[in-house]
N, CA, C and O of each residue as an XYZ file, in Angstrom:
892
protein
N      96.281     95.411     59.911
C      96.977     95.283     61.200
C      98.192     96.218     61.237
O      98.800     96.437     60.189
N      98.650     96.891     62.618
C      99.872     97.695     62.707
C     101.031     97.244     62.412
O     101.102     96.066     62.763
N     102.121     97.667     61.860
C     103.165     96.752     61.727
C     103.754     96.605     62.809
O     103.185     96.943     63.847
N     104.882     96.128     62.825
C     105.744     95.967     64.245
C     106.761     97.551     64.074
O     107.065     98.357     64.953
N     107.018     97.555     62.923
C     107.679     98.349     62.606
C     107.237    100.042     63.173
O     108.019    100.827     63.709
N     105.922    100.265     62.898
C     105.277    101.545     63.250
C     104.856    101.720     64.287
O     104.587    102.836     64.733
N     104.652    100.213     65.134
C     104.764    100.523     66.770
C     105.943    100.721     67.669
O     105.961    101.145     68.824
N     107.068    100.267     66.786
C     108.569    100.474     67.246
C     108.775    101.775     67.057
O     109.297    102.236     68.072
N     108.517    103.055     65.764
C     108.890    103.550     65.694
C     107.833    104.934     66.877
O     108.252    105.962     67.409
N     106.746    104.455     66.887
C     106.093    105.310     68.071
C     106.116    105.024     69.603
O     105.652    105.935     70.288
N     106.368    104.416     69.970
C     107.116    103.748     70.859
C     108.384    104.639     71.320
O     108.390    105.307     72.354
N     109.528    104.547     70.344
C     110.505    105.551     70.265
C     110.476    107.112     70.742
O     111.167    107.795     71.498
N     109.059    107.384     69.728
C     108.292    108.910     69.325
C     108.555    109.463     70.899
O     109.241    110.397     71.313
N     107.758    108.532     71.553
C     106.486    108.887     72.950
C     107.911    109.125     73.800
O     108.174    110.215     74.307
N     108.746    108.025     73.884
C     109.987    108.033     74.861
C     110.715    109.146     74.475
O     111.403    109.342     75.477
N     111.074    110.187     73.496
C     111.883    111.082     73.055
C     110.945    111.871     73.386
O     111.445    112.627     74.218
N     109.799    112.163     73.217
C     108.849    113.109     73.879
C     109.468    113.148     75.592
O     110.246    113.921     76.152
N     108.797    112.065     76.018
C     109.194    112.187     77.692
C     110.663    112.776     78.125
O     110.970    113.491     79.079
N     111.435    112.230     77.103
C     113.115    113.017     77.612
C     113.293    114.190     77.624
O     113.975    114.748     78.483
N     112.670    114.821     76.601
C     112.261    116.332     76.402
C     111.333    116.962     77.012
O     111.400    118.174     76.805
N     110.472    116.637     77.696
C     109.349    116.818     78.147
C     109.934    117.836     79.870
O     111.006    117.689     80.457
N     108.718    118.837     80.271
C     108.850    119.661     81.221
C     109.698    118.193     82.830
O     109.407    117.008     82.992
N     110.328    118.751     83.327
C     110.713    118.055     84.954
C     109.403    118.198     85.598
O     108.438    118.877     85.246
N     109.521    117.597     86.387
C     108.605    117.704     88.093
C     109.315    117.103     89.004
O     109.917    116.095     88.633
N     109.450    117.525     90.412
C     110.526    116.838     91.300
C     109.056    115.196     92.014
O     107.832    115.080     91.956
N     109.914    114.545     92.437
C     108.808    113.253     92.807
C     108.583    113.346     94.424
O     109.310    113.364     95.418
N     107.421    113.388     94.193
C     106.685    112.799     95.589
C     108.002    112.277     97.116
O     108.537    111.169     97.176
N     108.186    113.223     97.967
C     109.166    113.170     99.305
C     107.859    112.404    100.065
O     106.677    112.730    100.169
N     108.577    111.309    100.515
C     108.375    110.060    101.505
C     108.795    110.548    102.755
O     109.805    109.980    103.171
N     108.166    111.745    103.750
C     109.128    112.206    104.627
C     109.065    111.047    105.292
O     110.081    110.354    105.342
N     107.713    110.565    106.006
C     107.557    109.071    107.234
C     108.583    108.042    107.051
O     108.804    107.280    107.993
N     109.356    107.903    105.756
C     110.543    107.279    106.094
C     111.594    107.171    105.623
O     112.278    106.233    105.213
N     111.771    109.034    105.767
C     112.999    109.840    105.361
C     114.086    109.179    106.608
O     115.273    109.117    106.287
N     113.800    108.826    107.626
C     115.209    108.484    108.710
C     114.508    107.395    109.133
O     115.263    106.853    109.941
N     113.472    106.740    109.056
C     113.319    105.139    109.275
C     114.764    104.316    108.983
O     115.746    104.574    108.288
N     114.371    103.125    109.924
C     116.072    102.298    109.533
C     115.747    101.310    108.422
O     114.730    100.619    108.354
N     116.900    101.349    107.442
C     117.243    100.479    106.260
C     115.748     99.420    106.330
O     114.739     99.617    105.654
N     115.894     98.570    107.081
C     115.392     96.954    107.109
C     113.626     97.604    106.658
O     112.956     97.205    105.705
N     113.323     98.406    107.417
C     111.569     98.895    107.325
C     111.498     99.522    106.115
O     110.572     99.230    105.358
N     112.712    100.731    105.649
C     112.372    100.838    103.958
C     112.678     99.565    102.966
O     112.029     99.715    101.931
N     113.306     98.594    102.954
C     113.164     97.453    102.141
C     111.831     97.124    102.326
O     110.944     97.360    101.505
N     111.644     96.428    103.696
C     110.118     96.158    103.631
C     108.621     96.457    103.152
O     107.642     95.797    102.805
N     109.023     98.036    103.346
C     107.646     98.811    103.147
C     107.956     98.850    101.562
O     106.954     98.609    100.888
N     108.875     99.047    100.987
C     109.180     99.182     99.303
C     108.369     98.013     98.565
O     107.258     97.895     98.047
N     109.692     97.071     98.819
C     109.011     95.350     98.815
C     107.914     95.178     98.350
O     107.559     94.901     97.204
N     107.331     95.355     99.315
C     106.177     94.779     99.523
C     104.885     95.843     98.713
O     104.055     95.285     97.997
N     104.840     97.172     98.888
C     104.468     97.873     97.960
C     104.586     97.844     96.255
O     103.847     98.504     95.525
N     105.415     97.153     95.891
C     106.212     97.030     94.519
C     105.085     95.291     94.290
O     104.420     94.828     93.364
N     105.405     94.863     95.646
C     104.815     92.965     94.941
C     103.054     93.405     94.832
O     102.425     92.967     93.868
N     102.370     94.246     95.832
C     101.243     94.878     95.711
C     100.818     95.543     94.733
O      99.611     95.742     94.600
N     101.814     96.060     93.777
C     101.452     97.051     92.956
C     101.272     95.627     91.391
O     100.765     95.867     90.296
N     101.637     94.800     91.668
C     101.336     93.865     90.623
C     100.053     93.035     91.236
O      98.909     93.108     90.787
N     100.389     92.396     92.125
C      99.518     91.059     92.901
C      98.965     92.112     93.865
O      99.801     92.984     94.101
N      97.912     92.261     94.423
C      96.354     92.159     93.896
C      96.108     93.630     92.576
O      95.315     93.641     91.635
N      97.010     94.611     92.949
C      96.331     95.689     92.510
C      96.577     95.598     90.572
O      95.752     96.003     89.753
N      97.437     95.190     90.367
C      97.895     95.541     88.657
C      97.024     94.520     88.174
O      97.228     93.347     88.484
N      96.103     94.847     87.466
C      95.878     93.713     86.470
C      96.168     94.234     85.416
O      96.391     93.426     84.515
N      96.243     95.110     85.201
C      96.657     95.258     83.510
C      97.947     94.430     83.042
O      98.079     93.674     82.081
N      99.248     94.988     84.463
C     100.483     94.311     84.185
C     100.341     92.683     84.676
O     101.224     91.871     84.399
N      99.162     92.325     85.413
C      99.000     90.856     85.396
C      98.556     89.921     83.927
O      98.943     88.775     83.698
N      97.856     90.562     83.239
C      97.655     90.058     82.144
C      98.282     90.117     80.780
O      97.931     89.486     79.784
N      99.653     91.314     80.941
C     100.243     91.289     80.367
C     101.447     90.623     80.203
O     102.155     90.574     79.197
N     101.661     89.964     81.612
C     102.790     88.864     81.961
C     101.888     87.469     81.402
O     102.451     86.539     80.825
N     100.930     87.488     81.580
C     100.349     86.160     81.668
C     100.197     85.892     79.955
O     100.225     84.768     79.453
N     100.053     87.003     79.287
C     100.016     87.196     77.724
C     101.405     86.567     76.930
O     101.350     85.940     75.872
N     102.512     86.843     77.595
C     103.986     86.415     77.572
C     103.748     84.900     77.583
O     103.933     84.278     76.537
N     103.377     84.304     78.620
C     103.335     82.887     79.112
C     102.903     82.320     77.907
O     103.737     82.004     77.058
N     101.632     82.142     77.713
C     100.771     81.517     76.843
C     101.333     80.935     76.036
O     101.254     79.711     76.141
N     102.168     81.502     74.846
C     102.322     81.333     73.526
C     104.001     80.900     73.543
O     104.680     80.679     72.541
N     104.363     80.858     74.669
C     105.495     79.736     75.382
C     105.632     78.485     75.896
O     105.792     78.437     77.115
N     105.609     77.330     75.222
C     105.957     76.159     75.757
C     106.935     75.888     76.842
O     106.702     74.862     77.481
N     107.985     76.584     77.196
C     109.256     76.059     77.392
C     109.353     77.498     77.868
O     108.778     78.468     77.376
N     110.476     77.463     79.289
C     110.603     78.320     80.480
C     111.944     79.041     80.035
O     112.520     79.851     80.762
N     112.383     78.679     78.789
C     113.384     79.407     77.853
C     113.172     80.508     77.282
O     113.941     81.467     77.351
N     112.404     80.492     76.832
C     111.480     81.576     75.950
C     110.920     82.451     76.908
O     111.115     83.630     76.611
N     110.114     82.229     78.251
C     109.430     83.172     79.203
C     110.260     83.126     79.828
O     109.747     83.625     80.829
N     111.253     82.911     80.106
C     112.608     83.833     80.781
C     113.221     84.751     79.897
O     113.253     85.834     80.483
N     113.665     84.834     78.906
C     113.761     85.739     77.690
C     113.442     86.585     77.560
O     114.156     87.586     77.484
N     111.656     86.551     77.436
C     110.726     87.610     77.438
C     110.519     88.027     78.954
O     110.248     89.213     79.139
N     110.572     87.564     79.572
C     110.988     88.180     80.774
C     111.963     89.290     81.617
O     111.733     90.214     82.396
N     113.023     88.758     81.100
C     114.312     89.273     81.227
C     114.234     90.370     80.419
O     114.309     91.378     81.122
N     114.090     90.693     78.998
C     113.611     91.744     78.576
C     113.048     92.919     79.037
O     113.461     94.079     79.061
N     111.665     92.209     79.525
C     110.488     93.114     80.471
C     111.264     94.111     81.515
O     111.469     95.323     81.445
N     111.675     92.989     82.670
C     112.543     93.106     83.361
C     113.309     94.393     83.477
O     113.168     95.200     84.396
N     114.415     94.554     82.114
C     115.839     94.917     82.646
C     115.007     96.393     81.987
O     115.637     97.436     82.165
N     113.734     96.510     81.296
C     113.388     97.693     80.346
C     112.452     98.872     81.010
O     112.458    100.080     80.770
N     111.478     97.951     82.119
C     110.627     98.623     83.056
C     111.907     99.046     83.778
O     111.888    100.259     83.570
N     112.926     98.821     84.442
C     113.863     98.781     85.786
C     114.215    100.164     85.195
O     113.796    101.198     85.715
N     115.048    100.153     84.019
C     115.520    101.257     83.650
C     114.702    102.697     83.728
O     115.011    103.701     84.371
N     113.544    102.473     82.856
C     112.459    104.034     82.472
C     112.084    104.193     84.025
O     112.449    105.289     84.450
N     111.286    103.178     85.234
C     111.584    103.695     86.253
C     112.756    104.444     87.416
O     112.631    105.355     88.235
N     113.483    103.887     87.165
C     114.340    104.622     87.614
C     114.629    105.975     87.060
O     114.780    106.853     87.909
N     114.766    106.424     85.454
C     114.701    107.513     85.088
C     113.528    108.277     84.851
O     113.515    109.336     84.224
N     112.482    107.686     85.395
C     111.385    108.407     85.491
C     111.293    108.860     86.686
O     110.444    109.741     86.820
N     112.158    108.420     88.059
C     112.085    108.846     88.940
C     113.113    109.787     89.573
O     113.189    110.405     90.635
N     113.886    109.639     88.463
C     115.270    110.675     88.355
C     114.869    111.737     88.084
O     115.537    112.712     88.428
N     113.681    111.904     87.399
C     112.964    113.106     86.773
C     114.026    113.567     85.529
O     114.238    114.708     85.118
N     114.547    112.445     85.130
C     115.262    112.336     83.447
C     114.156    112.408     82.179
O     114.038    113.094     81.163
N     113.464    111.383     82.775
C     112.650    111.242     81.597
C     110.850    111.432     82.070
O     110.348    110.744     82.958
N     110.263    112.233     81.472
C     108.537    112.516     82.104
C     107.551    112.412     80.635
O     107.476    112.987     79.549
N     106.893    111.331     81.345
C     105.580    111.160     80.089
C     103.974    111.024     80.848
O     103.730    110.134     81.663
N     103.236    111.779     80.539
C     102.146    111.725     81.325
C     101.440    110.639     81.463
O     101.330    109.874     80.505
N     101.003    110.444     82.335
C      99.793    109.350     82.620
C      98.770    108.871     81.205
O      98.426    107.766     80.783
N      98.524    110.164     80.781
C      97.702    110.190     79.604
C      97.914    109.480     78.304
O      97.119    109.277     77.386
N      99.345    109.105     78.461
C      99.898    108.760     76.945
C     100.314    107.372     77.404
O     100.145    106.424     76.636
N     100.716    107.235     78.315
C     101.268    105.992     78.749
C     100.489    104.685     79.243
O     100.753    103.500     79.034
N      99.187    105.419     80.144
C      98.296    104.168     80.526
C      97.574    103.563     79.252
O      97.391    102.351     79.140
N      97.114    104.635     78.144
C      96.890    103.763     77.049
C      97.950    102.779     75.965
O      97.685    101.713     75.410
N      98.847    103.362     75.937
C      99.816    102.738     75.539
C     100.287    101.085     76.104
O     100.488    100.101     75.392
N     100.386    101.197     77.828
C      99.936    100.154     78.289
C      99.256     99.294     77.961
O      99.677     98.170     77.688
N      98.046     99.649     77.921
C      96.673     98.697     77.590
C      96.809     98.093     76.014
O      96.516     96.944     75.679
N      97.354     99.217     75.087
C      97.524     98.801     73.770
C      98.656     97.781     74.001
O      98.431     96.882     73.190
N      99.584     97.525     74.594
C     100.871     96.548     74.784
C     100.399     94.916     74.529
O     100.824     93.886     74.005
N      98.954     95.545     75.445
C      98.191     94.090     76.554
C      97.558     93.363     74.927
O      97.703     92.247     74.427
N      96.762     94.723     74.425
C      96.035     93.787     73.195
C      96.918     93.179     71.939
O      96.483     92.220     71.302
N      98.450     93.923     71.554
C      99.229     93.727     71.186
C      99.482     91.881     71.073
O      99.437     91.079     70.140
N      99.689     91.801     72.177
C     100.680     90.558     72.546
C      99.504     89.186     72.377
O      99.506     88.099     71.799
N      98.641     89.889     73.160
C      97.046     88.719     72.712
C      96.861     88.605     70.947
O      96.551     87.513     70.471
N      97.023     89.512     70.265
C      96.669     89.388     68.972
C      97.552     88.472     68.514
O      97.083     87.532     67.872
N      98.943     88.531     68.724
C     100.229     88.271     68.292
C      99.646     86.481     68.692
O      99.546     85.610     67.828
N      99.354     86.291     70.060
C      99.210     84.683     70.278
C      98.297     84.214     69.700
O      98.221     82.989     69.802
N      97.500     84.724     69.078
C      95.828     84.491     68.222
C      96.637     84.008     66.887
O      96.407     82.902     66.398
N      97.637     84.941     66.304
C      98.033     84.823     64.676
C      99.299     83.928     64.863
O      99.503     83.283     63.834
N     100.122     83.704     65.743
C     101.393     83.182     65.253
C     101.222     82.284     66.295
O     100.717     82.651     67.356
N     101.836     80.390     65.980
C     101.928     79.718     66.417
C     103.019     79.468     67.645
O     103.058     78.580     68.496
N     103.727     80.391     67.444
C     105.308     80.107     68.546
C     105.667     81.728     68.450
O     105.182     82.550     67.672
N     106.648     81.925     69.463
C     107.150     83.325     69.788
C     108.136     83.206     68.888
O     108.731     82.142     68.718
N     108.525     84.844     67.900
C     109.045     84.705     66.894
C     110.333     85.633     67.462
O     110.267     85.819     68.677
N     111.456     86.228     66.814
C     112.493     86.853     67.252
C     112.152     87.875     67.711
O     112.557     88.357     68.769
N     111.274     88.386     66.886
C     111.267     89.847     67.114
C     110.442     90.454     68.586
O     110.506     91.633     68.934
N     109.905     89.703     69.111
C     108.685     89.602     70.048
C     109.703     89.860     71.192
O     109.238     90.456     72.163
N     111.231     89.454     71.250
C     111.996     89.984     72.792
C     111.882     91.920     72.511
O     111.344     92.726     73.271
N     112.641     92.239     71.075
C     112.420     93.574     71.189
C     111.375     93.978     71.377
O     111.737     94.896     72.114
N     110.220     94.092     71.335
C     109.007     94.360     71.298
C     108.576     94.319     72.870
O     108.012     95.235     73.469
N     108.982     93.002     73.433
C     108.569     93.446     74.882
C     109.369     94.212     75.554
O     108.972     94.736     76.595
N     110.828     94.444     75.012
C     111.817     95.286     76.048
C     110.899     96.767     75.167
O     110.282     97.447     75.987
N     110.796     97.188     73.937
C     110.174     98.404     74.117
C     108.653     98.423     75.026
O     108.274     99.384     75.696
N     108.070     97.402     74.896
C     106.592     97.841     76.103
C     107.195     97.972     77.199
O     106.857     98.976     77.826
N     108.381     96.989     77.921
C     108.665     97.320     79.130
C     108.643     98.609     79.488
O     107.928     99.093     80.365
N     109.750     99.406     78.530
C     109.762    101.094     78.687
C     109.065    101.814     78.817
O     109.377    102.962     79.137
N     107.346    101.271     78.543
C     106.443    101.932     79.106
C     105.853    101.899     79.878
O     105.261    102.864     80.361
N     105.806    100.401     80.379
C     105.668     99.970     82.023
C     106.251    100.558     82.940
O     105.546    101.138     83.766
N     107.170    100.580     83.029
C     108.342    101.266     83.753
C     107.686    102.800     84.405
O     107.409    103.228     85.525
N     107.624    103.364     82.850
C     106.312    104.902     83.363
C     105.374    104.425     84.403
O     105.194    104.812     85.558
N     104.858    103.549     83.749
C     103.348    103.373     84.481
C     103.997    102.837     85.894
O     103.948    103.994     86.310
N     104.426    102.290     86.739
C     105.154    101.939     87.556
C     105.944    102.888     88.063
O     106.140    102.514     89.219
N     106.476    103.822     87.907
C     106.798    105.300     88.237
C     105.805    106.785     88.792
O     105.884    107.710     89.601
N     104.969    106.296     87.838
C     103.645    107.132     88.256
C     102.890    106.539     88.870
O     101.820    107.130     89.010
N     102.968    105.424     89.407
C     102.262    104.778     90.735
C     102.620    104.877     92.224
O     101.971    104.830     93.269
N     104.332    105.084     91.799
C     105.433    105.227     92.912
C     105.543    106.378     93.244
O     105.696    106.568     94.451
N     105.509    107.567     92.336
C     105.191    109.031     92.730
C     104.028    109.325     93.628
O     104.232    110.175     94.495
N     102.986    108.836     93.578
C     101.957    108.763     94.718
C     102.353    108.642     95.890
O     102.045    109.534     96.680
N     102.969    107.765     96.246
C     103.583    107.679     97.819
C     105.184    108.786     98.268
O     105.568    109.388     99.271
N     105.750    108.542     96.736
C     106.642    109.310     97.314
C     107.777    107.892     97.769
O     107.542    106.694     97.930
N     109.331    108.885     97.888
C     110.663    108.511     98.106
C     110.857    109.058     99.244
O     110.197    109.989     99.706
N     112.066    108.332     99.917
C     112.567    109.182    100.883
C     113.660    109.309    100.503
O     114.382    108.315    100.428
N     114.133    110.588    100.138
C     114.990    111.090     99.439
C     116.733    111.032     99.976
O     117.716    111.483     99.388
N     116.654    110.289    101.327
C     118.283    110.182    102.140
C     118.117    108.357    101.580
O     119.185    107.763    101.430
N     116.786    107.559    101.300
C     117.429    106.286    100.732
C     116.386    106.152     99.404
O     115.420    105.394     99.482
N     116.563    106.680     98.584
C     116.362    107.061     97.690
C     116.358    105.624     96.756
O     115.386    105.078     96.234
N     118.125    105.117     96.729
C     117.873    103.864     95.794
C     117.920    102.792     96.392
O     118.029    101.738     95.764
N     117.844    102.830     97.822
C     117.726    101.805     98.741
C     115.922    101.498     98.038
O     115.531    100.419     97.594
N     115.241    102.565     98.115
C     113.531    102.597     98.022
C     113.292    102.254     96.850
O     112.284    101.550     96.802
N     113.803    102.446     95.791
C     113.711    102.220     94.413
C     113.716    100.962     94.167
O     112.826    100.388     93.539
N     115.118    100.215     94.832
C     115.470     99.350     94.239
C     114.591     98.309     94.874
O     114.398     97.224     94.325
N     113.845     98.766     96.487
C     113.141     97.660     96.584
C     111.713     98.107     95.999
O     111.730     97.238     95.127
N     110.948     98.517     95.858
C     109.821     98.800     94.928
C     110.267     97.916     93.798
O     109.745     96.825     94.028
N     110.871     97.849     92.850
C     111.324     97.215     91.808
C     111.530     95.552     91.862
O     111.147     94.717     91.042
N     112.561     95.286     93.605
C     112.091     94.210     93.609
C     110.492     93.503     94.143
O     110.041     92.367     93.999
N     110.155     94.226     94.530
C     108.703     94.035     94.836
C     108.284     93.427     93.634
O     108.369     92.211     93.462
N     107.661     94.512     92.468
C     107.401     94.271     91.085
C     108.164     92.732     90.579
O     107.530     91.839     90.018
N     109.319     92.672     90.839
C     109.831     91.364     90.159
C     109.012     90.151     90.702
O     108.530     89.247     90.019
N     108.928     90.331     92.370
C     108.704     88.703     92.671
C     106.827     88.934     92.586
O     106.030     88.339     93.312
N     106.579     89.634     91.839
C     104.646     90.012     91.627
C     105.019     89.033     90.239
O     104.385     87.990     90.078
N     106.050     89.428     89.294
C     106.331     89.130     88.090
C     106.290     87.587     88.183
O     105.521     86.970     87.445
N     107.195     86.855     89.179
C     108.029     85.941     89.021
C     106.524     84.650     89.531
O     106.305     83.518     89.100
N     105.734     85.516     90.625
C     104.451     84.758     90.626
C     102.964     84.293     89.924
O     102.054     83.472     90.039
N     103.458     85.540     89.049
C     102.586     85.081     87.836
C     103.377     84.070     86.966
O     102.765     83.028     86.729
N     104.387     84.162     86.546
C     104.988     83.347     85.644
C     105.090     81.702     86.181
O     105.132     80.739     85.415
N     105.109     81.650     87.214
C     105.466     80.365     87.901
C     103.816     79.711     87.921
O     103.362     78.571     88.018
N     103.294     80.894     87.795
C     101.476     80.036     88.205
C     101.484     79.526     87.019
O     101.813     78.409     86.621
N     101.146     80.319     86.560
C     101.162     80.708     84.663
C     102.228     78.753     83.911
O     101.830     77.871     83.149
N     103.353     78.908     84.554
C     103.597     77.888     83.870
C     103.671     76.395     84.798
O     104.070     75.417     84.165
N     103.426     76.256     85.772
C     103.200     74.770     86.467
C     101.842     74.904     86.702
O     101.524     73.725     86.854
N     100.768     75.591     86.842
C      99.453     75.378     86.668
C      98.766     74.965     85.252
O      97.889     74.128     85.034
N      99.323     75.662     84.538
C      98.622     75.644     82.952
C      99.497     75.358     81.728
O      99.342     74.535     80.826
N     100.507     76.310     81.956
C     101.420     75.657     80.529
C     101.671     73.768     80.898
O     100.993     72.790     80.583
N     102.850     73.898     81.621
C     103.140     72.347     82.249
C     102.453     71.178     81.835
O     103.051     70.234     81.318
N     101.385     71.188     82.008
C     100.260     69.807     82.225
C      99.528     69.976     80.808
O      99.162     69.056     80.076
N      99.414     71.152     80.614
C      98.618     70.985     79.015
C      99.241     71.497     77.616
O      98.601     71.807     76.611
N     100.692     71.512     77.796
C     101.393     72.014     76.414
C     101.491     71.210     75.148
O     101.602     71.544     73.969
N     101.398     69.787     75.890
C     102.105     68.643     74.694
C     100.034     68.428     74.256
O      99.786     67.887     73.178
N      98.876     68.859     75.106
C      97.773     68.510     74.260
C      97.560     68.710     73.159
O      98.028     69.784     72.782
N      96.925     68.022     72.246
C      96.742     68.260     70.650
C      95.870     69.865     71.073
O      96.149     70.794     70.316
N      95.353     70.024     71.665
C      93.813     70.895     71.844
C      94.438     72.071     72.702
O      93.763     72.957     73.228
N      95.768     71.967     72.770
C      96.267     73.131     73.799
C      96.328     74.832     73.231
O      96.126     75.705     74.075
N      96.598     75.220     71.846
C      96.352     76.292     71.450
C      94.828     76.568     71.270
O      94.408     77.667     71.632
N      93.767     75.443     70.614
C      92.679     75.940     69.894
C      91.480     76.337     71.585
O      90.453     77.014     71.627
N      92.221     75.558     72.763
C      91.318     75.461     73.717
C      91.658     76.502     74.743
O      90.839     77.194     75.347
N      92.989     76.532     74.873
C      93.653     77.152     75.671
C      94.239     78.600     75.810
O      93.869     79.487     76.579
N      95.465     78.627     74.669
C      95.923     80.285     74.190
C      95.279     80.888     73.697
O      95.370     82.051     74.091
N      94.036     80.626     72.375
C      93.322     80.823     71.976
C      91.821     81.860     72.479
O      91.285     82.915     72.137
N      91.642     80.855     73.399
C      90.348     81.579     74.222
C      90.608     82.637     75.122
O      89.862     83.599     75.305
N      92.303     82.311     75.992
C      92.639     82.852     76.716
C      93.281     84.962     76.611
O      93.170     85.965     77.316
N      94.030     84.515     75.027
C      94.366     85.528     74.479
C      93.366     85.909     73.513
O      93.988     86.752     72.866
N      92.411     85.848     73.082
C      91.034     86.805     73.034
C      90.517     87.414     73.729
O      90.250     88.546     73.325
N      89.990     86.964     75.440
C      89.535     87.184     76.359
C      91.039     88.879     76.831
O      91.154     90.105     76.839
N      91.480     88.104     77.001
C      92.473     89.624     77.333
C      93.099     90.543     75.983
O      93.942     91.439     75.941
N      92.421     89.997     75.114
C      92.803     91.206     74.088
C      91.550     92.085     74.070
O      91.737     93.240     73.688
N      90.337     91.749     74.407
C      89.200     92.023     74.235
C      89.134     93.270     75.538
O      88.742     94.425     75.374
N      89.772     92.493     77.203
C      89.689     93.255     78.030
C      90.998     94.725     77.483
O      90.720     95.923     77.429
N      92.049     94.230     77.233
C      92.717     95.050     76.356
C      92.413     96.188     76.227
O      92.730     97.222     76.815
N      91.597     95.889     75.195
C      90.958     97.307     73.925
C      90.097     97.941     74.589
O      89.864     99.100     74.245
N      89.317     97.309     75.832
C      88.071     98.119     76.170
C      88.839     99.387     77.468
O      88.390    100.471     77.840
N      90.295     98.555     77.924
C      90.682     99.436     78.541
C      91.178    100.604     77.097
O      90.726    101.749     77.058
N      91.734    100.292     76.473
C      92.443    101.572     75.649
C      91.598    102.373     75.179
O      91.933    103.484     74.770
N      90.210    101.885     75.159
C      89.227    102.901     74.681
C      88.340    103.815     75.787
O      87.555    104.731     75.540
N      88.695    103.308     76.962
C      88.031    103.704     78.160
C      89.372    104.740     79.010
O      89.041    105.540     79.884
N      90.694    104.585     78.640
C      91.794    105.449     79.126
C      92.141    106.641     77.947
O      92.686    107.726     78.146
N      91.844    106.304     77.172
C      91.526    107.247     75.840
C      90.629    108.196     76.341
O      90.854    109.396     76.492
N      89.526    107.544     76.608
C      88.208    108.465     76.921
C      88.062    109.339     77.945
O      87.424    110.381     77.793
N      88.731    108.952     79.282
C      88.789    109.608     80.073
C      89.991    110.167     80.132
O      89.890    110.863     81.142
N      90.809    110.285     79.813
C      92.054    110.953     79.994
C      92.218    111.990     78.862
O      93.227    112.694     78.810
């Protein structure tokens, strides 16, 4: 198995690559370069909660991977908050055109995050310390991937972090609806069962470590 250690330190690798890496200016949003304030929140918004709920599953199952192996809304706020403050950042400087990492390196990296965290709930009974750093470094690559989704449409460059910041909140309340399903649908009612890991995290985090790998070997392949 990888250590934690050698995925931290490539992890690092890939992000010092991107800082160094050639510029490109991002995608101009002219249609609502002079639109008023209220319609770019909206259209951001709501694009950002879309880009998780229906369209992301990768980043849906990678929130939902978080949940699992959490009893207690302490711990998946934690790992949350992590996620959170780590995607917010690399997007934004990915859209600063600070930091550039291709699609190529990052969507697998992604997918490897996803099988990561499933393996982790398969072998260890409870979330251990190290598992907040670990998701604030995947965040940093979310963040890419979430940047290079947002470059597609494009900014409008006179509200620039007006657009950002709602895209981002978009992404949060996509976040905040998985986590809430995630824990009053399923954690909630079946945490204290004797049968709740062997029936539950168990099957659940195989099943998405499995979808996982077939993405990392299928974004590998084509990219």
């Amino acid at each position: 198995m990888i250590s934690r250690t050698t995925i931290s330190r490539s992890l690092l690798l890939i992000l010092m690559l991107g800082i160094c890496g050639s510029t490109f200016a991002h995608t101009i949003n002219y249609a609502l370069d002079k639109a008023p304030t209220h319609q770019v929140v909206g259209y951001y918004l709501q694009l950002g909660y879309r880009h998780i709920i229906p369209e992301g599953f990768d980043h849906i199952l990678f929130v939902a991977g978080l949940c699992l192996i959490s009893k207690n809304y302490k711990s998946i706020l934690w790992q949350a908050t992590a996620f959170t403050v780590a995607h917010s950042i690399t997007l934004a400087l990915s859209m600063k055109n600070i930091i550039v990492a291709p699609p190529a390196i990052v969507e697998p990296i992604i997918a490897l995050s996803i099988l990561f965290v499933a393996v982790e709930n398969i072998l260890l009974g409870q979330v251990r310390a190290w598992r907040i750093a670990l998701v604030f470094l995947f965040g940093l690559i979310h963040g890419m991937g979430f940047a290079s989704s947002l470059n597609e449409i494009g900014l409008p460059p006179n509200q620039f972090l007006t657009s950002i910041l709602s895209f981002n909140g978009g992404v949060e309340l996509g976040q905040v609806t998985i986590i809430a399903l995630m824990y009053f649908l399923l954690i909630l009612p079946m945490r204290n069962r004797s049968w709740y890991r062997s029936r539950v995290v168990v099957p659940l985090s195989l099943l998405i470590g499995l979808t996982a790998l077939y993405w990392t070997v299928e974004r590998v392949w084509m990219m």
